[in-house]
NULO-971150 format. One line per 5 residues: number of its first residue (from 1); their letters; for each residue x, y, z of C-alpha. Coordinates in pm, 1 decimal. Each point is the difference from the previous one (the first is absolute). Layout:
N
NUM> a> X:Y:Z  ...
END
This chain:
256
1> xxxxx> 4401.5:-5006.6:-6909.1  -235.7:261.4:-140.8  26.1:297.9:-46.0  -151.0:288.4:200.3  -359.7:129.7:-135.3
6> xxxxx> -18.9:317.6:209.5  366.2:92.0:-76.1  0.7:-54.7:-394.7  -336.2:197.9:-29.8  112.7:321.7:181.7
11> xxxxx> 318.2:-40.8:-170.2  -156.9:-37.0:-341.2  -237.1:342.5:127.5  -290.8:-137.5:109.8  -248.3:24.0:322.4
16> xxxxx> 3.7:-277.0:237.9  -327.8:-34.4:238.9  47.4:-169.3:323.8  -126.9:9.6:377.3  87.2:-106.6:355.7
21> xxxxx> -39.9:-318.0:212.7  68.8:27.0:363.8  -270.2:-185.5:192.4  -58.5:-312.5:-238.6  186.5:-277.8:40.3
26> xxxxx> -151.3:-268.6:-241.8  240.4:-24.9:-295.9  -307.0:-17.1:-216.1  -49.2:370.6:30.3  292.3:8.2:-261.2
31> xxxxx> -229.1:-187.5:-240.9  -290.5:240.5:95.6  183.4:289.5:-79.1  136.5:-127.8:-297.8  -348.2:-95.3:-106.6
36> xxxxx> -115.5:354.4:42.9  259.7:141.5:-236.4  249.1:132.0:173.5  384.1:-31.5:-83.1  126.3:-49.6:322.3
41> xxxxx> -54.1:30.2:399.2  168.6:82.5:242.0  87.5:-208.4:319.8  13.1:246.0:329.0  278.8:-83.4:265.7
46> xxxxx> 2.7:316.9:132.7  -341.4:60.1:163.8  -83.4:-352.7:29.2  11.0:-330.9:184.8  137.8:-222.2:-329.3
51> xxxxx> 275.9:-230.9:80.9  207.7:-79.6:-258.7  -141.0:-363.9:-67.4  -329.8:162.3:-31.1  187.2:234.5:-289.8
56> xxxxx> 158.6:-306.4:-218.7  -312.6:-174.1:23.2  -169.2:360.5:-131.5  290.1:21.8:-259.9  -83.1:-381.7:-138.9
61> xxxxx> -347.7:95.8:-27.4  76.7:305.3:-210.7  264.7:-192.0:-238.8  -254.1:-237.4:-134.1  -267.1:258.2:-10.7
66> xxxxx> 210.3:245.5:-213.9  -1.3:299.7:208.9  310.6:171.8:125.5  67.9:-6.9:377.5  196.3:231.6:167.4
71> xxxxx> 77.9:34.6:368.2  -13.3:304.6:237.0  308.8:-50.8:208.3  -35.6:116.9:407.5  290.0:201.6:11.4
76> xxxxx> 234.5:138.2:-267.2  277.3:-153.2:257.6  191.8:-296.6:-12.7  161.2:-247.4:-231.5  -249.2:-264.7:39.9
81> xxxxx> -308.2:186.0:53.3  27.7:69.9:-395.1  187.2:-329.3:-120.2  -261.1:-256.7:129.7  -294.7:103.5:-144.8
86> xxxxx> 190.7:-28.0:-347.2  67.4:-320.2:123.2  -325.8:-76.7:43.0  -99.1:74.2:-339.0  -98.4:354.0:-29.1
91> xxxxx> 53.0:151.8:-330.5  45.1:399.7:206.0  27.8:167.4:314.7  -150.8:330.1:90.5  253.7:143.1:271.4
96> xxxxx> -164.5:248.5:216.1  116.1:347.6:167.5  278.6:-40.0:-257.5  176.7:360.5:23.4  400.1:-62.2:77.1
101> xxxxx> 251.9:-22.9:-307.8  141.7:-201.0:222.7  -259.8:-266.5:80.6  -110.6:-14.7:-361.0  414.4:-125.7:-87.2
106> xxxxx> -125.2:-292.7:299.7  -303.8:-95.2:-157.4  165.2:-54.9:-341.9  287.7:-221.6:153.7  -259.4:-237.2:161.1
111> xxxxx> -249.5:-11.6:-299.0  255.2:-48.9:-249.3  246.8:-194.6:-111.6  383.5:29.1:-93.0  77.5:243.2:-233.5
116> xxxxx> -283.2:228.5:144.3  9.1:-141.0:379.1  80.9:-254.1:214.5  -350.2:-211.3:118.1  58.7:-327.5:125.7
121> xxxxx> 51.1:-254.6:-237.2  -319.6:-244.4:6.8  -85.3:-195.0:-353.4  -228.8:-270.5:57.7  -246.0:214.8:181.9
126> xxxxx> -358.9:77.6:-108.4  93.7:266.1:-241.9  182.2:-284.3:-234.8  -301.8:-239.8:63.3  276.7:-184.1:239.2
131> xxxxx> 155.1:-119.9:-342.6  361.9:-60.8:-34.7  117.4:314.0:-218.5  296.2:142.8:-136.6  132.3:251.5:237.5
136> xxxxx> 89.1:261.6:-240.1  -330.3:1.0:-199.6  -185.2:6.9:298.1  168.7:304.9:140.4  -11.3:177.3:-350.1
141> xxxxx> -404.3:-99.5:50.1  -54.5:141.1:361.4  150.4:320.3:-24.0  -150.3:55.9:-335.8  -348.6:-80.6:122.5
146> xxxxx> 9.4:46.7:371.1  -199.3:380.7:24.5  114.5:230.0:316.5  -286.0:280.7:70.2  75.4:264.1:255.2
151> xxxxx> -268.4:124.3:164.4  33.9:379.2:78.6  -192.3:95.1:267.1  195.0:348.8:123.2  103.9:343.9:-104.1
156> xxxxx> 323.0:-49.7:43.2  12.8:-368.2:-244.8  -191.8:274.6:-229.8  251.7:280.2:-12.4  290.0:-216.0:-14.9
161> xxxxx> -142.2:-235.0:-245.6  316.1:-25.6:-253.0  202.3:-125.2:280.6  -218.5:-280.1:47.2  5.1:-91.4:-347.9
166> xxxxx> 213.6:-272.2:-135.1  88.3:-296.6:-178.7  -270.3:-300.2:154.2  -266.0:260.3:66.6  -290.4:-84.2:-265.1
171> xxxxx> -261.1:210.8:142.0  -147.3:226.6:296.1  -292.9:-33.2:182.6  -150.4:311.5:181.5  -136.6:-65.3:367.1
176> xxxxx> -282.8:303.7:41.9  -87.0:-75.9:366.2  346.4:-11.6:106.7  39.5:288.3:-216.4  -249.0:241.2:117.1
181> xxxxx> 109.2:-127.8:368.6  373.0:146.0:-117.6  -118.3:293.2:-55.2  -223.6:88.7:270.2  -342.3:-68.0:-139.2
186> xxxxx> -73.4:-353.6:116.3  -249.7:-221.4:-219.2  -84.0:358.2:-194.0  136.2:-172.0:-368.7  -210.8:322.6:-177.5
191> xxxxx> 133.9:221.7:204.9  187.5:252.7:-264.9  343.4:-6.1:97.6  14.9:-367.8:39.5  -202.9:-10.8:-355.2
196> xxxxx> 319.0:270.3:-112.6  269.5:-260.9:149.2  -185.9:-275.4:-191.5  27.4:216.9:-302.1  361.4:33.7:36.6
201> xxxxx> 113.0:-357.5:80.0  -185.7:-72.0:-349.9  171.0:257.6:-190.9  351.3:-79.1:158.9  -104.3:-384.9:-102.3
206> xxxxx> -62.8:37.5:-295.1  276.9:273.8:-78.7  246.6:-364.0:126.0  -173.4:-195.1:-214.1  -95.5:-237.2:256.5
211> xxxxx> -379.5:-174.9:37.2  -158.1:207.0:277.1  -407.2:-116.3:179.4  -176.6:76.0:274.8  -242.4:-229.8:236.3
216> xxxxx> -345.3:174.8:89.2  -310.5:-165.8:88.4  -214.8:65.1:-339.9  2.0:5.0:-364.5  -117.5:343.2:12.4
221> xxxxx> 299.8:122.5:227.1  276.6:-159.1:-207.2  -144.0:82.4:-343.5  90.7:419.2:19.5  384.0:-149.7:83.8
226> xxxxx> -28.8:-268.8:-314.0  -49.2:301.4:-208.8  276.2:173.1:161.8  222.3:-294.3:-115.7  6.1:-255.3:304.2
231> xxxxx> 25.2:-366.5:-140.4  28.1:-202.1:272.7  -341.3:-41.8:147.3  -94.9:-140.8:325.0  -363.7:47.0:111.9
236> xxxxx> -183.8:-101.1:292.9  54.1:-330.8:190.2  -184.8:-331.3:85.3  -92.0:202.5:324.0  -202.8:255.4:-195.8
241> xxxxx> -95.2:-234.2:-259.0  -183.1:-193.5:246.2  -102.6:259.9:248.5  -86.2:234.8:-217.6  -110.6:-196.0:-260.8
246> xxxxx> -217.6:-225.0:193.1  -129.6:350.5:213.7  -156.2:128.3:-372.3  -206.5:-313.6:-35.9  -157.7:19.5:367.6
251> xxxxx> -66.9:366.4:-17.7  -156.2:-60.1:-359.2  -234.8:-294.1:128.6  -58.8:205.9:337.9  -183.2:251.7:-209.1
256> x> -158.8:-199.1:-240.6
END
């Protein structure tokens, strides 16, 4: 049982570089990424097709390759919904839409154990290499190193930010689409008074001494917020990677 990259370096006060993967499904993407630097990925359930065999096999993949995977849940409902994919290996969760006092209590009693919570009890899963281990220890080991992100995606998860705070939370995760949908400007991210209630989920962040990031397309977006203090880093996906990536090589040889 190791222990969890991504968590120790934002907890030691460091920046963590990662990106999305919701389209695909070979496990060797893990290896990829890995390859290309980056600290972790993470696994998309909630705007994609990915069953949860296809997410183990991902989560394999990224164990012997080093990098840090963490899974997107669909919903931020529902006992299971967060327990499995811990089951399944995953060393985090990103819970969307999270904005409730309430539902934030629920997804710390599924993700973690007694004293904390109450997840189901299942040792000799992937997450213990299905080795027979002491109960205890592993418990001690999974709620030390198992790393809950909410992802804040709304005014209102913004102005009541404290409440949301607590004991199992590691980091948060802002959600600029959904944002700017919240507040009326749709898909504007630079618009200025979703760029002001950016500003102020970062200060409040960082004023609760939690880990705060952002996920935005480029380097060149993300870097102005890096500055500002954001350590968790998620850029792009292996949709723009490929797309976009692959789009700059035809228009360069088009011209040539």
């Amino acid at each position: 049982m190791k222990v969890n990259k991504v968590k120790k370096l934002l907890k030691e006060g460091k920046t963590v570089i990662g990106t999305m993967v919701s389209e695909i499904r070979t496990p060797s993407i893990a290896q990829m990424l890995a390859t290309a630097g980056f600290d972790f990925f993470i696994i998309d359930m909630e705007h994609s097709s990915f069953t949860l065999e296809t997410v183990q096999d991902m989560i394999w993949a990224a164990k012997a390759s080093e990098i840090t995977p963490i899974v997107r849940v669909p919903t931020r409902f529902g006992h299971d919904n967060l327990s499995r994919p811990l089951d399944c290996g995953a060393e985090g969760l990103v819970i969307p839409q999270a904005q409730e006092k309430e539902i934030v209590e629920q997804i710390i009693k599924a993700t973690k154990y007694y004293p904390m919570g109450a997840r189901g009890m299942a040792t000799r899963k992937a997450p213990t290499g299905f080795s027979s281990v002491r109960k205890d220890e592993y418990i001690k080991w999974a709620n030390e190193n198992t790393m809950i992100i909410l992802q804040i995606e709304n005014k209102k998860a913004i102005d009541n930010l404290e409440e949301l705070i607590m004991p199992g939370i590691d980091a948060l995760l802002l959600g600029p689409n959904d944002l700017s949908q919240d507040l009326g400007y749709p898909g504007e991210v630079d618009n200025p008074y979703v760029q002001q209630q950016i500003e102020k989920f970062v200060t409040k962040s960082l004023d609760l001494g939690l880990p705060c990031g952002i996920h935005l397309s480029t380097p060149d977006a993300i870097k102005p917020w890096m500055n500002k203090g954001m350590r968790l880093l998620v850029c792009s996906s292996d949709i723009n990677l490929i797309v976009d990536g692959g789009k700059r090589i035809v228009d360069s040889l088009r011209l040539s």
